[in-house]
N, C-alpha and C positions, 0 to 999 in steps of 0.2 A: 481450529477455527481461524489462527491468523493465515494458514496456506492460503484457505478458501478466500478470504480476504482480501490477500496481496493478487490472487488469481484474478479474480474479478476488479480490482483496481489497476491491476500492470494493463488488461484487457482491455479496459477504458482511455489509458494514456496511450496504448498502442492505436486506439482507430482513432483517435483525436489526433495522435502523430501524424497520421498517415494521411490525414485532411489535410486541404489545401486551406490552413488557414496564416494569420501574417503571423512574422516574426517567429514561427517554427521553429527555428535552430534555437532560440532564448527560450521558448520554454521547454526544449528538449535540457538546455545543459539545469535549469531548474530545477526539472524533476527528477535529476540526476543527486541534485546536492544529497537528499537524505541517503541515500545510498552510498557516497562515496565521506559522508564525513565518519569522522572516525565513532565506533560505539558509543565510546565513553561519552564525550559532548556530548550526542544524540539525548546519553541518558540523565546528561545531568542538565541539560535544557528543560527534559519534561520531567524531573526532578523539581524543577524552580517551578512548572509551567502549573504542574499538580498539588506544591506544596498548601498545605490546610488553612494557612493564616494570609499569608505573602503573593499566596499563587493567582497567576495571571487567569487560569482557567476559574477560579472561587470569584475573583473581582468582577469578571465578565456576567458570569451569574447571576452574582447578588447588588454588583453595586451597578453596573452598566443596563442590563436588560431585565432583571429583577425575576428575573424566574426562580430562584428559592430564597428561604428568609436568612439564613445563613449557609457559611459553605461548609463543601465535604470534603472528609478525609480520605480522597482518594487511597492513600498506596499505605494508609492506616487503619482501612477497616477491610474488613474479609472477602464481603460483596462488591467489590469496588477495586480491588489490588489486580486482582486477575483480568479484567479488562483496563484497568490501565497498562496494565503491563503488554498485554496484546497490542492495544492499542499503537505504542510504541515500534513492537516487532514489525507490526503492519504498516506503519510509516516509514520505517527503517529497509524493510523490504521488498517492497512493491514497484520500487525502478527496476530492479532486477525483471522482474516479470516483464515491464513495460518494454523496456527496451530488449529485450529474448524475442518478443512476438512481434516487435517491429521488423525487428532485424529477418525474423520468420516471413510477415507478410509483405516485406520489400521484395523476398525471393519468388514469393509466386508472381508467374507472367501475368502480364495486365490483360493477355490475349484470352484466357480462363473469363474474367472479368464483365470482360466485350462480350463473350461466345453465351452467358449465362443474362447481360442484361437486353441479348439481340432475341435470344429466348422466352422473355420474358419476365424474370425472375425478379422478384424485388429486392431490394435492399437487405430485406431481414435474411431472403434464401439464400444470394448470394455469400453473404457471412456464412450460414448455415452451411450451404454446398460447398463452396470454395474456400473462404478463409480459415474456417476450421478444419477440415481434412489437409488443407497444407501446412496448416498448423501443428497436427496431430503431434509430432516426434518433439517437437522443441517443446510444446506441452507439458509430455510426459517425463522428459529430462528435466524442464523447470521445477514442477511438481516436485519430484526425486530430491534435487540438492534441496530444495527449498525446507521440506520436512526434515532432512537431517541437519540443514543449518539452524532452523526453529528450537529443535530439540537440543541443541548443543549452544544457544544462545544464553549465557549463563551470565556474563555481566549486565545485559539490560535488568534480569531480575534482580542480583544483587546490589546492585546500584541503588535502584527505586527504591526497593523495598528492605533491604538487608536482611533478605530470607524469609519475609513474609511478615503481616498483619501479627505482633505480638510472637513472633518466634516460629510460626509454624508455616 
């Protein structure tokens, strides 16, 4: 679930990249940060952020916008560990994707682009026709590592949760 995830988020910071909008380079090196800081932080950040009594995600909740009566035990209860724990992966991972398809749809010509919006093609097809077929290969390879790095991701679980809700 978090492949699909970071798939569909790297995708979004790749064509917001790829917009002409300000200050580009700062939110590039931005979205970079969870990516390049080292695991361990990551996980003891959303350590603090998930804790049950302390945690900044509980506060927001209950005492900021009041959406439940008390808080929850994120990375202490069964139904809740494993999406936090994704959670985390997916944060962690999803510049990788971004920057992979940027770097992909920088390399298609802009003259594909021209040739499909002189055609008629909209917005949506041109992504469709173009962006993704020249995407295809960096895709597949992102995809690849990405699944064997998820599955091999072993301190963000131990970290959180110390092997799970009550041991399991």
């Amino acid at each position: 679930g978090s492949v699909v995830f970071k798939l569909g988020l790297g995708m979004l910071m790749a064509l917001v990249l790829t917009s002409n909008i300000r200050f580009r380079s700062f939110f590039t090196g931005v979205l970079l940060v969870p990516w390049v800081a080292p695991t361990v932080v990551s996980a003891l950040n959303f350590l603090w952020m998930y804790d049950g009594s302390l945690g900044a995600l509980n506060y927001l909740l209950v005492k900021v916008f009041r959406i439940l009566p008390q808080g929850v035990g994120w990375l202490s209860e069964p139904g809740t560990a494993m999406a936090s724990v994704v959670a985390v992966n997916v944060w962690r991972g999803f510049p990788f994707f971004g920057i992979s398809f940027l770097a992909g749809m920088k390399a298609i010509p802009a003259e594909l682009y021209e040739a499909a919006a002189v055609d008629g093609a909209s917005t949506l097809q041109r992504f469709r026709h173009v962006t993704l077929p020249g995407i295809r290969t960096i895709m597949i390879i992102v995809v690849l590592l990405s699944t064997i790095w998820t599955f091999n991701d072993f301190q963000i679980v131990y970290i959180l949760t110390k092997g799970g809700p009550g041991g399991t």
